[in-house]
N, C-alpha and C positions, 0 to 999 in steps of 0.2 A: 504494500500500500504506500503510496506517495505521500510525502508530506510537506506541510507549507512552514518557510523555514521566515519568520520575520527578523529582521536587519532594521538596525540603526532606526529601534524604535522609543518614540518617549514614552517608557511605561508609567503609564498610573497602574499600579496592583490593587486597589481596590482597598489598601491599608495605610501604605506608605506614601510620603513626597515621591516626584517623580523621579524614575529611575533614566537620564536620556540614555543613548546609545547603547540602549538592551537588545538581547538577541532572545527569542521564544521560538521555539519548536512544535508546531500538533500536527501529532501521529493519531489518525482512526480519531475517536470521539477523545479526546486526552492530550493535556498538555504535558508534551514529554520531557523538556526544558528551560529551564530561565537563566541567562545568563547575563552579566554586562561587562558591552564590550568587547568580548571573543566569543567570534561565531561559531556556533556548533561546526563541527565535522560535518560535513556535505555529503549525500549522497548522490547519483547518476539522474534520480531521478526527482530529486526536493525540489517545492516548486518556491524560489527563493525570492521573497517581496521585502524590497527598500522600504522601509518606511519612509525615510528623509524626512527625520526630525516628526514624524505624524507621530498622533498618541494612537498609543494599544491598551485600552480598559478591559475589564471585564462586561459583559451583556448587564444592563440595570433590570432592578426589580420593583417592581409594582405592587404595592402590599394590602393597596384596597380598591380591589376591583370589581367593577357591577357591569360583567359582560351583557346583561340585555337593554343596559337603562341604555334610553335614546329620546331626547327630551321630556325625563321625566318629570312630570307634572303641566306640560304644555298642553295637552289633551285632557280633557273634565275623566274623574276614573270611570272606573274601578283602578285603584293604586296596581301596576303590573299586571293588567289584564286588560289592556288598552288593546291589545291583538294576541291573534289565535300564537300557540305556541312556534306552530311552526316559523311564522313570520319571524318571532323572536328570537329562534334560534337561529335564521340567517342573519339576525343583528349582531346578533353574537358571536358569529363566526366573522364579519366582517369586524366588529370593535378589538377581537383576539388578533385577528391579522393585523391591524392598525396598529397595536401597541408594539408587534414584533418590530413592523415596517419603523419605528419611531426607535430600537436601541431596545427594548422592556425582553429579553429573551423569559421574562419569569413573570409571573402573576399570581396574586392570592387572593381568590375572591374572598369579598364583604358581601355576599350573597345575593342572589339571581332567584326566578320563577320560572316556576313549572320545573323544575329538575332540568334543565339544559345546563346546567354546567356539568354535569357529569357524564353528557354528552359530548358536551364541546370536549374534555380533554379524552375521551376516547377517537375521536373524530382526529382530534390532532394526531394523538398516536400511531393511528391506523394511517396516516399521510390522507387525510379525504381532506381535509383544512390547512392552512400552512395558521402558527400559531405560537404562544410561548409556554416554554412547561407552563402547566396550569395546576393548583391546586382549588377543586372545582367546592361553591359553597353549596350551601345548604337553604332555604328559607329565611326571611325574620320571624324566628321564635319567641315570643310573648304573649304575655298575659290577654284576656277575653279585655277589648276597651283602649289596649295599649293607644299609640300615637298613631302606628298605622292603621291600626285596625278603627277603621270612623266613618264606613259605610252604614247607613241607615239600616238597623234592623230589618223594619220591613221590607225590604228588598230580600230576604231570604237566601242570603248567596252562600252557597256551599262549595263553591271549587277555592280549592286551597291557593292557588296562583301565587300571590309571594309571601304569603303569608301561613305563619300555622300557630294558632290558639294553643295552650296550656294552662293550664291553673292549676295549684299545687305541685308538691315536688315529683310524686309518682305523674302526674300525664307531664311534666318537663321529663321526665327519663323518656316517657315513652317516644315525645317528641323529636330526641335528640336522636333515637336507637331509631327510629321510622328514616328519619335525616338520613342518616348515617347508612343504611340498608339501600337506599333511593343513590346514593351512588356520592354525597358528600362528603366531605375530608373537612371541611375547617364549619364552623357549628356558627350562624350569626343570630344575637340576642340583640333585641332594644330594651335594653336596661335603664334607660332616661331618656325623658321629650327633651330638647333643645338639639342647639347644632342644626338646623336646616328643617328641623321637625315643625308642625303646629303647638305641639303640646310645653308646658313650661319646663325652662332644665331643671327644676329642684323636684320635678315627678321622678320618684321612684317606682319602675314599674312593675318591680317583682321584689316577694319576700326573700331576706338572706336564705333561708331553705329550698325555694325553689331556684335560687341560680347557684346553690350548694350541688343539687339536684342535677342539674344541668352541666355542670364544669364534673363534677365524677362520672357522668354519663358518656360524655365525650370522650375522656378521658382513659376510661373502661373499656372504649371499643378503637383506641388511637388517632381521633380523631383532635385536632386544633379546637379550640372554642375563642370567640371573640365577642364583643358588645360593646354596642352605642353606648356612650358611660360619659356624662358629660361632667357633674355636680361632685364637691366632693367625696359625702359620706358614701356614693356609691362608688367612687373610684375606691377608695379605703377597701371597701367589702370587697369588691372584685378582684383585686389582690389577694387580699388575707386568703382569698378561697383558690386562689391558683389559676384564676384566667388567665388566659397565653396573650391573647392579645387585649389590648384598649382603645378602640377608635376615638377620637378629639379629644379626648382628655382633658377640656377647657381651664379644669378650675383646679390642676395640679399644683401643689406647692411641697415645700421640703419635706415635710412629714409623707406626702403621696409618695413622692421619689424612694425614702427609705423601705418603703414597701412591695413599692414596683420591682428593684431590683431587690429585696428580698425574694419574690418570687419569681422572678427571673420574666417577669411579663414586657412585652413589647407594647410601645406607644407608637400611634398613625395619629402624626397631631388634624392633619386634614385641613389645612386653614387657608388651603388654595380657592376650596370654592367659598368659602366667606368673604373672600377679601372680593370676588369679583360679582358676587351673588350684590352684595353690600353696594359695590358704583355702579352698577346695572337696575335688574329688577329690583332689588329692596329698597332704591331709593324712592322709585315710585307707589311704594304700597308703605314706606312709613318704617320701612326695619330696622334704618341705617345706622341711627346714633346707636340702639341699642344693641347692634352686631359690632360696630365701631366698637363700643367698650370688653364685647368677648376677643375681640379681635386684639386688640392692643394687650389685654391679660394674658393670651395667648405667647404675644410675641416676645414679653417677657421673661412668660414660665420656658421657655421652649429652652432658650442658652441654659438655664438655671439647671433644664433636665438635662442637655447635654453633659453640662459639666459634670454632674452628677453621677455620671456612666451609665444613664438612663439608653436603653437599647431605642433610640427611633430610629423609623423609616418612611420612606414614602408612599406616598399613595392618595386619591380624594374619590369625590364622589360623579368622574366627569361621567357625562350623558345623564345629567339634571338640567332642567330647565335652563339655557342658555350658558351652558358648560358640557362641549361638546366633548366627545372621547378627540385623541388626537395630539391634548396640547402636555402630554405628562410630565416632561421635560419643565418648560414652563414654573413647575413647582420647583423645580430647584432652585432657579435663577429666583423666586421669592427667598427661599430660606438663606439664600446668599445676601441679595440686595434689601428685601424687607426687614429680618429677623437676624441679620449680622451674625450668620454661622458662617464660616469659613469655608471655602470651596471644596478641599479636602475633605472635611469631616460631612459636609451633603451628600461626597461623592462615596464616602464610606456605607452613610444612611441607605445609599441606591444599590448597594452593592453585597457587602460584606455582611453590614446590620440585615439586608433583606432573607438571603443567603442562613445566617444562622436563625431568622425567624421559622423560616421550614424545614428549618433540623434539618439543614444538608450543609451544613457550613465549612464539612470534612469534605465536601464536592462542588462549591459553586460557590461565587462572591468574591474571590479573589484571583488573580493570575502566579496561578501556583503548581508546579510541577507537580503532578498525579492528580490534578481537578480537569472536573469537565470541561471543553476547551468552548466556553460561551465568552465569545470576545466580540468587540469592537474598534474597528479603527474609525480614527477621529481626524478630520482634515482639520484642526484648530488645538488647542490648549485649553482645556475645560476649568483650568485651575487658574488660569489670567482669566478664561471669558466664560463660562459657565453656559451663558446664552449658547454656547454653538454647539450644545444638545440639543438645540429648538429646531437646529436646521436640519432635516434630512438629509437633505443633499450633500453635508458635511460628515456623513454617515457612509464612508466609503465602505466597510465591508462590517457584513451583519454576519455573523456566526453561532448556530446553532449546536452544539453536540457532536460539533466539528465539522459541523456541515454549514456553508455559505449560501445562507437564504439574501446575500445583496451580498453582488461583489460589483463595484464601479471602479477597481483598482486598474490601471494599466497592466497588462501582463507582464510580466518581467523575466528577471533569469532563468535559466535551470542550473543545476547544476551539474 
């Protein structure tokens, strides 16, 4: 089997400052060497690319993904049942291509309808879709009432679509074990109204026993669990009980931090679509000041969690109303420019932090001899200009598992 032998490249590893004039090696699905400065031993048949001065990253990861949303909330509901499944599942098989087409070689959803995500990542596997590993979600599981759940009784609607009722801890087990059977891998709870919800963020939407219930259920069958969790006391709980992941996490502060990495749980602060939700649509319906101040709390608690050794990652809610899939990139160049994270440690967030969120961080997130060879070359300097993840076209070679789903490289040597 041939291999492509990268020259005089600037690596970003997905951990470190950059390393220029590095030499990497992928052989089959796997990166065979890293070196800097002297190039590997050459074979007859390597297929050997200059980088000249280009970066070689690892593929970034997407950590909250909603493959069928497609202007959600533009269309009056039912919430996720605005079209027949099938439709939605060609949404989602285009929004999964998108995110590969954009650098995202990884995604982990924050949960979809109708069970299509656990299609979608058979579809990928099976090569019928081109797409990124996926880790396919589950439902919004909560309580009879919750924030999504706000169709009118009388309407008597019984297809599950993105939603699935529970009350008590026993129908949470059962809920999660049904999930889980139905073909999901990571479990998504709304655990508090705010963040983008109707409902207010100091609801709590479930007893500590039934999201006790729910995180051992998961848990019990290897599955991820996650939840909307906006408001302190539930951030607290959601820890103490071992949620893996915490979507916005709005209202974190020191005391949250000691616990988050007590339990080793991941935060997706998510503050991309508020910020633009907020100069857009919210200003015209009245949201703005009051998003304006989650916003700015946000932007403070965010360094505070870094510093902290708080595990975050990227990800938000695009395909909401006026927050199309496409721009994911975009979030970094906030966390850089808005929230004064350092380019470096974003690039971490995309990569490494994503990477050990799916417990595969012995195989993906960094460019590291015997990891899967999911790489990118970058016609720019992500750590001068962060933005020149926004550009595709800047996107010269997409690598998948060792396979080049975009190569716009000029051909080059053999050796």
């Amino acid at each position: 089997m041939s291999r492509i032998v990268y020259t005089n490249a600037n690596l970003l590893d997905g951990e470190h400052p950059a390393k220029p004039e590095s030499t990497v090696v992928v052989e089959g699905n796997r990166i065979a060497s890293v070196e800097t400065g002297v190039p590997a031993a050459l074979r007859p048949d390597d297929r050997i690319v200059d980088l000249g001065g280009r970066t070689l990253m690892p593929g970034m990861i997407t950590c909250h993904f909603h493959s069928t949303y497609h202007e959600l909330g533009a269309v009056p509901g039912p919430f996720g049942l605005e079209h027949a499944p099938a439709y939605q599942a060609i949404q989602a098989a285009r929004n999964l291509e998108l995110a590969l087409r954009c650098g995202f070689t990884s995604a982990v959803s924050a949960g979809a309808t109708n069970d299509i995500d656990a299609s979608m990542k058979r579809a990928i596997e099976d090569g019928l879709v081109a797409g990124p590993r996926f880790i396919p979600g589950s439902r919004d599981v909560s309580t009879t009432g919750h924030c999504n759940d706000y169709l009118p009784w009388h309407w008597d609607m019984h297809a599950l679509g993105p939603i699935r009722r529970a009350d008590g801890p026993d129908e949470f087990r059962k809920a999660v074990r049904e999930e889980i059977k139905r073909g999901a891998e990571i479990i998504k709870l709304f655990v508090t109204g705010g963040h983008g919800v109707t409902a207010p963020k100091e609801r709590i939407e479930m007893t500590r026993d039934e999201l006790a219930a729910a995180v051992e259920a998961a848990h019990q069958r290897g599955a991820l669990i996650r939840g909307h969790i906006v408001n302190k006391p539930a951030i607290l709980m959601a820890a103490e009980l071992g949620i893996d992941i915490i979507d916005h996490c709005d209202e974190m502060d020191a005391e949250c931090y000691d616990k988050i990495l007590a339990a080793d749980t991941t935060v997706v602060p998510s503050v991309f679509f508020p910020k633009v939700f907020m100069e857009t649509i919210g200003a015209g319906l009245g949201f703005s000041e009051a998003m304006r101040a989650d916003l700015e709390r946000s932007y403070a608690a965010i360094p505070e969690a870094n510093a902290a050794g708080v595990r975050l990652v990227v990800g938000d809610d695009y395909g909401a109303m006026g927050f199309p899939h496409g721009q994911y990139a975009a979030e970094l160049e906030l966390y850089v420019r808005d929230v004064g994270i350092p380019a470096l440690e974003v690039l971490r967030w995309a990569t490494k932090n994503g990477a050990e969120l799916m417990h595969m961080g012995d195989q993906l997130g960094t460019v590291t001899t015997g990891k899967l060879a999911d790489l990118l070359v970058v016609d720019g300097d992500p750590l001068a200009d962060i933005g020149v993840l926004q550009d595709t076209d800047k996107l010269l070679q997409i690598m998948k598992d060792g396979t080049l789903v975009k190569d716009a490289l000029v051909e080059t040597n053999r050796g």
